[in-house]
N, C-alpha and C positions, 0 to 999 in steps of 0.2 A: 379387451386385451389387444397391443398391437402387436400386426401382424407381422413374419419372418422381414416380408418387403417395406414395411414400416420401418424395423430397428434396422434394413440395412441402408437405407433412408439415412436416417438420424447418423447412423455411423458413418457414413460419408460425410453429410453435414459438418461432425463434430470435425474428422480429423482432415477433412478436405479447406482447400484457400475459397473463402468466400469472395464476392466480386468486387471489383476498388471501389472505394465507397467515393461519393459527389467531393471533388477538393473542397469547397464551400464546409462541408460538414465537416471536416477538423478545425477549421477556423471557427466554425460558430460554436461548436463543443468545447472549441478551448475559450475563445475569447466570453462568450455571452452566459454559460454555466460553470465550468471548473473555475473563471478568472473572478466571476462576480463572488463564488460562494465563499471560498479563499480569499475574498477581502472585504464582504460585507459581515454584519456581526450577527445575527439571527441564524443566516444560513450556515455560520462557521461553525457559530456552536451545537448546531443541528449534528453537521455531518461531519462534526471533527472526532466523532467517534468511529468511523470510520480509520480516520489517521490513529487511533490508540489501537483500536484490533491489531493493524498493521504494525504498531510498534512496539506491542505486547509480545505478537507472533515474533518479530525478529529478535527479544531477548531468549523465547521459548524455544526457538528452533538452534540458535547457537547454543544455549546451554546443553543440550540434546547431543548436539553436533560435537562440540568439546567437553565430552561424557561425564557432563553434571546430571544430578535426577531430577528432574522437573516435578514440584510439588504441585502447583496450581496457578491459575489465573485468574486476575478481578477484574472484570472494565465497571468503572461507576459513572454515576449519571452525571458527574459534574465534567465527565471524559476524560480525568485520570485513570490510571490502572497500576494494578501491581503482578509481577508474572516471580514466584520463587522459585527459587531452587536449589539441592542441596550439592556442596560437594566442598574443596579446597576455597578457605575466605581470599583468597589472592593467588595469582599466578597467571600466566596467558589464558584460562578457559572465563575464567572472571572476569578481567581485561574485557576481553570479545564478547562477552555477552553482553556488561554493560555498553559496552558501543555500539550493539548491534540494533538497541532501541530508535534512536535517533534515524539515523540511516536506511531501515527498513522500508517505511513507506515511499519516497522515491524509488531504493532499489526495486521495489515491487512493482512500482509504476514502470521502469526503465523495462523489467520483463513483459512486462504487458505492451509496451510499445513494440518491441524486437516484435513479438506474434502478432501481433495490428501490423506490422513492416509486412508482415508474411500471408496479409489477411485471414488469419488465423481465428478471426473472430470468435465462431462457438465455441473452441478451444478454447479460448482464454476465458471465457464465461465460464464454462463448465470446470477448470483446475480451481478457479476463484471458491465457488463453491464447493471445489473436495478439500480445499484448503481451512476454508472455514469450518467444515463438518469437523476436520480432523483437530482442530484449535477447542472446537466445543468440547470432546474429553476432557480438555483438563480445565473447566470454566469451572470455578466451584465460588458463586454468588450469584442471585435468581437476574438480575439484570442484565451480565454477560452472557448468561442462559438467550433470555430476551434477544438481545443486541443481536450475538452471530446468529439467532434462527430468522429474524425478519428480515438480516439482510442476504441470509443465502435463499431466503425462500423470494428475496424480489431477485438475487441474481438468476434464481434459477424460471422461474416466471422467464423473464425476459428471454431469455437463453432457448427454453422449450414451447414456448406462444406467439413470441412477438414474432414480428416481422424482420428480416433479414436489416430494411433500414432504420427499424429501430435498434435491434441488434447495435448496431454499426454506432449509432448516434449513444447508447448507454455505453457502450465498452469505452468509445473516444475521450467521451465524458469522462467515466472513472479513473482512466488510465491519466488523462490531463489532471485529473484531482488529485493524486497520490503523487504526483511529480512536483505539484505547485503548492498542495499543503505538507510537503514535507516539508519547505524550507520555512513556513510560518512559525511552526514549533517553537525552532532555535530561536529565533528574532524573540520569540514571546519567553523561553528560558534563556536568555541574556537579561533582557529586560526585569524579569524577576528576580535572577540571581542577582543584580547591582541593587536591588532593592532588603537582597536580606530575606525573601520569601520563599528562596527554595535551597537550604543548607547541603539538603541532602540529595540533591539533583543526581544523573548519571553524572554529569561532568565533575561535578565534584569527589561522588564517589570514585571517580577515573584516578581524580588527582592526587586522592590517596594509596592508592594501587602501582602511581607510577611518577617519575622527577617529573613530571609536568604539571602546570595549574590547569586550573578547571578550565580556564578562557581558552588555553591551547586546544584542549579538548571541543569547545564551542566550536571554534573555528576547523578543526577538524570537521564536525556535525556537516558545518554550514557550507565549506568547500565540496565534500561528497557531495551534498544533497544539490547545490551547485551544479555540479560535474553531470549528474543524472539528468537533472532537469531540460543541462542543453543538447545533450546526447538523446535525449527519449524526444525531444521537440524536434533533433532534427530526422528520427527516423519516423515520426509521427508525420509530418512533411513533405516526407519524401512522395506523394503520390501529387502535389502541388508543384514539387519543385520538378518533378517528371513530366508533366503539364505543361507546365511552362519552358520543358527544352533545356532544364540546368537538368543537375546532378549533383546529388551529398560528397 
């Protein structure tokens, strides 16, 4: 059992600014892990499941949010998923859910950059995992089961064992992953939709819910995920560009 001085240990840890991690290591986190895995194909398809929890979570939590009842969530092994739920078939809550798939995994990266800005480290390890605990209620298929326990059980490994600079080199890592596989998605649903393979896409179903085509809605996708991506790079950055005597 640990002890009172153990957990207040840890509780400092979690909610205290750990120390500026080596500039070097956000470059090598972004360039030589998040940049290869997001553009090589073994590694993509490995951890693009990864990018569906996150994109499953952000239909689940707006439906929630814009007071639909959330049925259930599937992640499958080929790294699609499906997140339902019940309420009005049209109107702004449906709108927003459906858009909120796409967009999620950068947004979530973008938050994790602002707490990496703050070196927030353990923090951000540790919401990851209540994040995911709290996604596992509504998982109803034995894989998503699977999926969110191995990966909270390596985020939280890492979090409560490693070392401070591995800490630093997983969170940078992840946080660069969810930024730069968020935009692979849309590239990869444009591409399918001109092909005829995906009818039923969010974007599509967007474009029945509103006077816009589905492509507007892409480009929607792809601008946000955009947007995130250089905004979370430059606060990810920011202890390089402090370094070096600039400023964001």
């Amino acid at each position: 059992m640990m002890s009172i001085d153990g957990l207040g240990e840890k509780w400092d840890t979690l909610f205290g600014a750990q120390p500026d991690p080596p500039p070097l290591l956000v470059l090598i986190t972004a360039a030589a892990v998040a940049l290869v895995v997001v553009s090589t194909r073994l590694p993509w398809r490995i951890a693009r499941n990864a990018i569906t929890i996150a994109h499953e979570g952000g239909h689940a939590l707006v439906a929630l949010l814009t007071g639909r009842k959330l049925r259930g969530i599937r992640l499958h092994s080929d790294t699609s998923g499906l997140t339902l739920s019940a309420g009005r078939p049209t109107g702004p809550g449906m709108i927003l859910t459906l858009l909120a798939g796409y967009v999620a995994p950068p947004l979530v990266g973008l938050a994790g950059a602002w707490l990496l800005g703050g070196n927030r480290i353990t923090l951000l390890l540790w919401v990851a995992v209540a994040l995911l605990l709290a996604m596992l209620i509504m998982i109803r298929n034995a894989f998503g089961v699977v999926s969110l326990l191995v990966t909270g059980a390596l985020v939280f490994a890492v979090s409560w064992y490693a070392t401070p600079q591995v800490q630093a080199a997983f969170a940078y890592a992840g946080v660069w992953f969810l930024l730069l596989g968020g935009v692979r998605p849309v590239v990869e649903l444009q591409r399918l939709r001109s092909r005829g393979r995906m009818p039923a896409s969010d974007a599509d179903q967007l474009a029945g819910l509103t006077p816009f085509p589905a492509f507007f809605w892409v480009m929607v996708f792809a601008l946000v995920n955009v947007a995130a991506l250089i905004t979370g790079a430059l606060l990810l950055a920011g202890p390089i560009l402090t370094s070096a005597g600039l400023t964001i």
